[in-house]
C-alpha positions as CSV (number, residue, x, y, z in Angstrom):
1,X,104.9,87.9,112.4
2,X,106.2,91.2,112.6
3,X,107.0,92.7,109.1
4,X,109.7,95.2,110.1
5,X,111.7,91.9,111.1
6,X,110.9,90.1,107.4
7,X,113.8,92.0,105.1
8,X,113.0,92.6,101.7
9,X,115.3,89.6,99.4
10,X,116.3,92.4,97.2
11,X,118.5,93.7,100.4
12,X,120.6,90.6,100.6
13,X,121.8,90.9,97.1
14,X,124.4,93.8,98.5
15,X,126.1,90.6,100.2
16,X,127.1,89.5,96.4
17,X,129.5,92.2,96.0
18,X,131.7,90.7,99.3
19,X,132.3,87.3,97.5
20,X,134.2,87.1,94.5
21,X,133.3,83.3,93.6
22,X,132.9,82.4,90.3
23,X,129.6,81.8,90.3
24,X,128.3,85.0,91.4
25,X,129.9,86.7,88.8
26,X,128.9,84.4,86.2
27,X,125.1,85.5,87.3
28,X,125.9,89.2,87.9
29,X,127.2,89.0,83.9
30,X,124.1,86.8,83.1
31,X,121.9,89.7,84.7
32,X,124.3,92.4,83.0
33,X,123.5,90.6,79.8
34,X,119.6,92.0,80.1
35,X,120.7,95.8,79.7
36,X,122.4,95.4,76.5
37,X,120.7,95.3,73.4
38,X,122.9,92.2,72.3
39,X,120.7,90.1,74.7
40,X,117.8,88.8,72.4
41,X,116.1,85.9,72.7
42,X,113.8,84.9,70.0
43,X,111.8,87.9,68.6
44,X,108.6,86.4,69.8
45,X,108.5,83.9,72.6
46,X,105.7,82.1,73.2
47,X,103.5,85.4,71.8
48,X,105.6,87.6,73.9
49,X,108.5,89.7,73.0
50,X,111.4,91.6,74.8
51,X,112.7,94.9,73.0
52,X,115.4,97.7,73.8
53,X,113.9,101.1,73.5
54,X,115.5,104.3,74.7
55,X,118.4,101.3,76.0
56,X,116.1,100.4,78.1
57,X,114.7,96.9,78.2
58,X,111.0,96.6,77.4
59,X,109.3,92.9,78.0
60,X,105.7,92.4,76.0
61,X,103.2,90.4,77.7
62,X,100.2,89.3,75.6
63,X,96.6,86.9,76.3
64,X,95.8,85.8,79.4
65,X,97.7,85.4,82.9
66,X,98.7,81.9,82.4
67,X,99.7,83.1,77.9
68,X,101.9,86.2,80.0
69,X,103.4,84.0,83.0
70,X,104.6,81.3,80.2
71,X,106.0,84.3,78.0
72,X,108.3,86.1,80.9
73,X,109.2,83.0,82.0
74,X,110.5,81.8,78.9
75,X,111.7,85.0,77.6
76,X,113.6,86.4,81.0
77,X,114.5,82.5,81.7
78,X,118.3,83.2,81.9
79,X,118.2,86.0,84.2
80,X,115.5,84.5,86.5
81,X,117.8,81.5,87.0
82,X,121.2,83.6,87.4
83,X,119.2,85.7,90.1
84,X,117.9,82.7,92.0
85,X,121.6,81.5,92.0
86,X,122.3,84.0,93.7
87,X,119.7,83.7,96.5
88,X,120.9,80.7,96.9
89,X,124.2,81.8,97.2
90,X,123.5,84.8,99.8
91,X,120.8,83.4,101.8
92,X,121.4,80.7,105.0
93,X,118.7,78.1,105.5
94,X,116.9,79.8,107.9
95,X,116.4,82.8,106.0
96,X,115.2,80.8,102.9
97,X,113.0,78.6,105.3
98,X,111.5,81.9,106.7
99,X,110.6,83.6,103.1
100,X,109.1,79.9,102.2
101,X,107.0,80.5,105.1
102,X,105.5,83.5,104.2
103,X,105.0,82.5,100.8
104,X,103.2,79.1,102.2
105,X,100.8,81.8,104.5
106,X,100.3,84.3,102.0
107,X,99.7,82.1,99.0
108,X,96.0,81.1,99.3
109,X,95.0,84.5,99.3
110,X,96.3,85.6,95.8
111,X,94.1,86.1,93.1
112,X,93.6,83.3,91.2
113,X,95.0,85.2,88.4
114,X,98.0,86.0,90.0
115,X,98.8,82.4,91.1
116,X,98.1,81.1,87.6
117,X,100.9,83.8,86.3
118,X,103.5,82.9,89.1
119,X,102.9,79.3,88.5
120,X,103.0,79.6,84.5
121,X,107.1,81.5,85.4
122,X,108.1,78.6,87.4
123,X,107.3,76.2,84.3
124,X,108.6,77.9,81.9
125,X,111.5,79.0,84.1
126,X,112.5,75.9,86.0
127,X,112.4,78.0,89.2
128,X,110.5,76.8,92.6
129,X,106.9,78.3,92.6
130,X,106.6,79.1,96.2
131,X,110.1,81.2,96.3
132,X,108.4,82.9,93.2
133,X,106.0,84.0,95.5
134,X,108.2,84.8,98.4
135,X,109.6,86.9,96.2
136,X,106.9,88.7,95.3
137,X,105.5,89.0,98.8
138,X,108.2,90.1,100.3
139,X,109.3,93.7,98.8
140,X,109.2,96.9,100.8
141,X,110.6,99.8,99.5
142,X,111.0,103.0,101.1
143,X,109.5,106.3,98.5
144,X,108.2,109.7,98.3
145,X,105.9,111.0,95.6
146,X,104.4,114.6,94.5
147,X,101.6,115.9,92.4
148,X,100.8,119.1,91.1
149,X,98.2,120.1,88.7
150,X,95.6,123.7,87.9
151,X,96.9,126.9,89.3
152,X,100.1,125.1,90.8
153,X,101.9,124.4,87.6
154,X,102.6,126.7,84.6
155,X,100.8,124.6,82.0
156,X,97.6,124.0,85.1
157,X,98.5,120.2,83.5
158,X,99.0,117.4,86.4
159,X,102.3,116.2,86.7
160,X,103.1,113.3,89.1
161,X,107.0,112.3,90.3
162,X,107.6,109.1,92.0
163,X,111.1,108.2,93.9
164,X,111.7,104.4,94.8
165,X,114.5,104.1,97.0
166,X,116.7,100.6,98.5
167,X,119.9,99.8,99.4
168,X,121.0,97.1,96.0
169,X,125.2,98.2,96.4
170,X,125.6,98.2,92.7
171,X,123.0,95.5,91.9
172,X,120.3,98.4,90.6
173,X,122.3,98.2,87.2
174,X,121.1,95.3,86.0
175,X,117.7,94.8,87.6
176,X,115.1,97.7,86.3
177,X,113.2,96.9,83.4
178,X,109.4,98.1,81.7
179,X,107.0,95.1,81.6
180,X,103.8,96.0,79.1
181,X,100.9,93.7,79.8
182,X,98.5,93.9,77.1
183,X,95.6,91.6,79.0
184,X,92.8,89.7,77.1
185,X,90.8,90.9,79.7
186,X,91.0,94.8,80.9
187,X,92.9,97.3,80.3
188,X,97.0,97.8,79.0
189,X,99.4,98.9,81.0
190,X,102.5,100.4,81.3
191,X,105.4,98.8,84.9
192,X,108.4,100.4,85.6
193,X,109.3,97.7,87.6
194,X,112.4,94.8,88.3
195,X,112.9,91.2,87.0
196,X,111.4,88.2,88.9
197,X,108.5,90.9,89.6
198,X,104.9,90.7,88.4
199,X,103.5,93.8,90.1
200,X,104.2,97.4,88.9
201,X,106.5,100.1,91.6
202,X,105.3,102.6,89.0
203,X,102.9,102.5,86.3
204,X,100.3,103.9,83.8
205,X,97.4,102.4,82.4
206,X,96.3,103.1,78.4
207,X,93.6,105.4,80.0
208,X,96.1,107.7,81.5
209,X,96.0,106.5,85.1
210,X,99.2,107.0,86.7
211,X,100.2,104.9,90.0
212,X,102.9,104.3,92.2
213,X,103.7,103.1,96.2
214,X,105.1,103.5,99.7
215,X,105.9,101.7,102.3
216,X,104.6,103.3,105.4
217,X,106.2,103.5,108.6
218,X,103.9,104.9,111.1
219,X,101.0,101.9,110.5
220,X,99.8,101.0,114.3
221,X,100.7,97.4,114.0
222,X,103.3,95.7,112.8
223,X,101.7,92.2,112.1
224,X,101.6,90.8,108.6
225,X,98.0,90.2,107.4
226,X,98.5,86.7,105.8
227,X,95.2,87.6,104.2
228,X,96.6,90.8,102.9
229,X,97.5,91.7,99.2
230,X,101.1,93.1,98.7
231,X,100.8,96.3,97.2
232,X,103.0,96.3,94.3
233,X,100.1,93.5,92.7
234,X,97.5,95.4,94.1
235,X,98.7,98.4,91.7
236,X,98.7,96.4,88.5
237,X,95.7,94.4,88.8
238,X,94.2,98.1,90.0
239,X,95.2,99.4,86.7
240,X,94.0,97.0,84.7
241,X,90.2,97.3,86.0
242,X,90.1,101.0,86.3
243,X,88.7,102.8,83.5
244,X,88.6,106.0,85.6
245,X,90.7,107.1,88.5
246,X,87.5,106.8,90.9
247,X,87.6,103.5,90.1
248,X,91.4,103.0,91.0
249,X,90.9,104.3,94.0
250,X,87.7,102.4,95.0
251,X,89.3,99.5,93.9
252,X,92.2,100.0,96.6
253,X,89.7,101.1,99.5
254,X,88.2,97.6,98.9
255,X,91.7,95.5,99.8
256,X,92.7,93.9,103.0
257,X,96.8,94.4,102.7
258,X,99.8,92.7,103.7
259,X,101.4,95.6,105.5
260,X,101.0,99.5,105.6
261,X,101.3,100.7,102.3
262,X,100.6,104.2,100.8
263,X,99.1,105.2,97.2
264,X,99.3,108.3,94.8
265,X,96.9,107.8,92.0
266,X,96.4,110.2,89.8
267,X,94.9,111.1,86.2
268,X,94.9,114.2,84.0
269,X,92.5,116.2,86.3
270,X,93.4,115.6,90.1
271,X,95.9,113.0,92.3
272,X,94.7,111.0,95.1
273,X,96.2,109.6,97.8
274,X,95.0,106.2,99.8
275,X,96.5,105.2,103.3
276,X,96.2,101.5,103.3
277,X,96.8,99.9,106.8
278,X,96.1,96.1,107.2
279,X,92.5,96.2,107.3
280,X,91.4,99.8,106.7
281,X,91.8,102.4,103.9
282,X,90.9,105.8,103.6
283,X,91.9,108.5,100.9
284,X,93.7,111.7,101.2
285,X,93.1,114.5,98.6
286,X,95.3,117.1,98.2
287,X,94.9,121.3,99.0
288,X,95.3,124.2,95.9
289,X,96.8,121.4,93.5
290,X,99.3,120.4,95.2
291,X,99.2,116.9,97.3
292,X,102.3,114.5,98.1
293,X,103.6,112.4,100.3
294,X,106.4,109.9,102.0
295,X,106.6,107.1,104.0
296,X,104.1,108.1,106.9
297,X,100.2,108.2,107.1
298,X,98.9,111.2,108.2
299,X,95.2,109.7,109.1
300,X,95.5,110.3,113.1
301,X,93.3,106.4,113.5
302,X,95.7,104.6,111.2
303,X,98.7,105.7,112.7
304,X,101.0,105.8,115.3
305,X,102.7,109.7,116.2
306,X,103.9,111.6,113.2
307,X,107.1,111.6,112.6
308,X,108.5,114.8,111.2
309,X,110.5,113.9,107.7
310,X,113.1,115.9,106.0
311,X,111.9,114.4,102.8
312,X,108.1,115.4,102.9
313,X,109.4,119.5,104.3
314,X,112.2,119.7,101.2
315,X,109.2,118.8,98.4
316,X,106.5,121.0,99.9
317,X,109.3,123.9,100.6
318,X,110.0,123.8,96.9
319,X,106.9,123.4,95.9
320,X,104.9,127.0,97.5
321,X,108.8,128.4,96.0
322,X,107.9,127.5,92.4
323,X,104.0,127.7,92.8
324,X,102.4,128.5,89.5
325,X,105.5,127.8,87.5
326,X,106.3,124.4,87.9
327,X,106.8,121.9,84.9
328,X,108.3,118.6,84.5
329,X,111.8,119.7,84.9
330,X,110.7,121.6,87.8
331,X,109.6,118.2,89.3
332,X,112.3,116.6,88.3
333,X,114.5,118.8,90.2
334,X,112.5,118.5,93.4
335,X,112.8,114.4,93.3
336,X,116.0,115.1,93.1
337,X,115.7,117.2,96.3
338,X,114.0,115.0,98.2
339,X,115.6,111.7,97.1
340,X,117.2,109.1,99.9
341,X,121.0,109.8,99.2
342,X,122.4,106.4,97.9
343,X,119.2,104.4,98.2
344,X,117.4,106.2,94.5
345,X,116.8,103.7,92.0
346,X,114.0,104.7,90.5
347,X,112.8,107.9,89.5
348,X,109.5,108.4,87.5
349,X,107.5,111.6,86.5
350,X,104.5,111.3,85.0
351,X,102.3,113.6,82.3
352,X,98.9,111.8,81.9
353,X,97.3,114.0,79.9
354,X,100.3,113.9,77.2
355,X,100.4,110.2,78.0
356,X,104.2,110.5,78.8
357,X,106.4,108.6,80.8
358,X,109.8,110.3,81.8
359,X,112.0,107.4,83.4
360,X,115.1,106.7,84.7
361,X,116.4,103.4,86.3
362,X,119.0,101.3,86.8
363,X,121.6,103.6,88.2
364,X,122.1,105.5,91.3
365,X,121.0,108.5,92.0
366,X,118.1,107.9,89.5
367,X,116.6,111.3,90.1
368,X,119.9,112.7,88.7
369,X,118.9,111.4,85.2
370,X,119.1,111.7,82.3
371,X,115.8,110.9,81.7
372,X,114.1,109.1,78.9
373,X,110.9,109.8,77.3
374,X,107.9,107.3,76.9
375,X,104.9,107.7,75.0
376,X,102.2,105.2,76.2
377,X,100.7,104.9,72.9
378,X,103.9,104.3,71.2
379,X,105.0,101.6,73.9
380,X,101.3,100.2,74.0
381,X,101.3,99.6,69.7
382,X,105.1,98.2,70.3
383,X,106.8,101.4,68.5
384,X,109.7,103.7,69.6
């Protein structure tokens, strides 16, 4: 199966704004519903919680995957239903018949902890298991990311920016929300990530780890590895082992994936990049501070020609402009820059070694801000 032809679910919602049935808007006002602060469901649910902060919505997992599975599933219930109404509404059979069969192929090989999670949702959600994980499967997002840290910046602090970029047509209002997953087992951390999702887009874990994902274009084959992990679970589960960035990055050189992805990791001292094709991973480190990159691998072996990209030349252009200057609102700016016009939903950039979080989501362009602050520890001991 080739995954160019497999379209991320998330791209079909743009359908919803051509019909003007009453249904669909009932769901798109159900889903509205999760951005305003007058949408609270019990303070705690089932051990987990759901709070505004910054008017952002902020869902608390607690325990262990099956305790964190039953509590978004109960707590995000409403809008989990209202968006699967609107599959239902936007996708033909065949379409729905294909996702089930990816979900059916890729299933087995999810982590026992990630299957006990997805099925813990469906109970407490009412919502089919195996289009829970077609969901999850199936996202592709197209991204660009930049790190700069010692002589490169004015503070010689790293700084990391993440851009996550699809087509949504309005439905990027009422989808973005930060899950914290406080595990029994491992380590807390911090998803900027969308609802019906268990993975993390872009995250941070309560040792300062900072993490986020590409899809990459450029990957020799286009086969699905039905073995593969998809990326987005591979990040969180990542961040909740790693007590070091070594061992981030060890951790994804070890996966068999779904598809080509790529990965910046990065903590307070240095940013790392790994090139994951389907069955080989290698790492890519970056030159005088400075390391980023967009949808392409440049490991020769893993990848098809190069294609030049306007959005890798703006970032590293601005970049060797501001050397030894830059700060966060210097990165900000160049997201900004280097942002897919009308496709920016997500704009992240990271300060690991203040253990900040500067976020914007849920509009378009995200890059543009404004911004809102995040202090891990604050969000990790439930405070604003």
């Amino acid at each position: 199966m080739d995954f160019r032809k497999v379209r991320p679910i998330i791209y079909y919602l743009i359908i919803v704004f051509t019909f003007s049935q009453c249904t669909i808007l009932k769901d798109i006002r159900q889903l509205s519903k999760f951005q305003k602060n007058y949408y609270q469901p019990e303070t705690e649910l089932y051990g987990g919680k759901l709070e505004h902060l910054k008017s952002y919505p902020v869902v608390h997992l607690y325990g262990s995957p099956k305790e964190m599975g039953k509590q978004y599933g109960s707590i995000l219930k409403p809008q989990l239903n209202a968006l699967f109404d609107l599959f239902e509404s936007v996708f033909s059979q065949k379409e729905m018949d294909d996702y089930l069969t990816l979900a059916e192929k890729t299933e087995p090989s999810l982590p026992n902890e990630i299957k006990s999670e997805l099925k813990a949702i469906s109970l407490a959600s009412g919502l089919d298991y195996k289009m829970l994980v077609a969901m999850n499967v199936a996202t592709k997002v197209d991204c660009s990311t930049l790190a700069v840290w010692g002589d490169a910046t004015k503070s010689n602090e790293l700084i990391m920016g993440r851009n996550a970029e699809y087509e949504t047509k309005g439905l990027n209002k009422v989808l973005g929300l930060i899950v914290v997953r406080h595990p029994d087992v491992g380590l807390a951390t911090v998803n900027v990530t969308y609802v019906g999702l268990i993975g993390s887009f872009s995250g941070m874990n309560e040792n300062g780890i900072c993490f986020g994902n590409m899809l990459s274009y450029n990957g020799k084959s286009p086969e699905i590895n039905t073995n593969g992990m998809p990326i987005q679970m591979v990040l969180r589960i990542a961040g909740e082992k790693s007590e070091t960035l070594d061992e981030y990055i060890n951790f994804l050189l070890s996966k068999e994936y779904m598809i080509p992805y790529i990965v910046m990791a990065a903590d307070k001292n240095k940013a790392v990049i790994t090139e994951n094709a389907q069955f080989k991973s290698v790492p890519r480190e970056g030159q005088n501070g400075i390391l980023a990159s967009t949808n392409f691998f440049h490991t020769d072996y893993l990848s098809k020609e190069y294609e030049p990209d306007d959005r890798y030349s703006i970032i590293m252009n601005e970049v060797n402009a501001g050397y030894g200057n830059i700060n966060v609102e210097t990165v900000k700016s160049i997201m900004h820059k280097a942002r897919k016009k009308k496709r920016n939903v997500q704009c992240v950039v990271f300060e690991p070694g203040k253990r900040r979080l500067h976020v914007c989501i849920n509009k378009i362009p995200a890059s543009a801000g404004p911004f809102k602050t995040f202090d891990i520890d604050q969000l990790l001991n439930n405070s604003d």
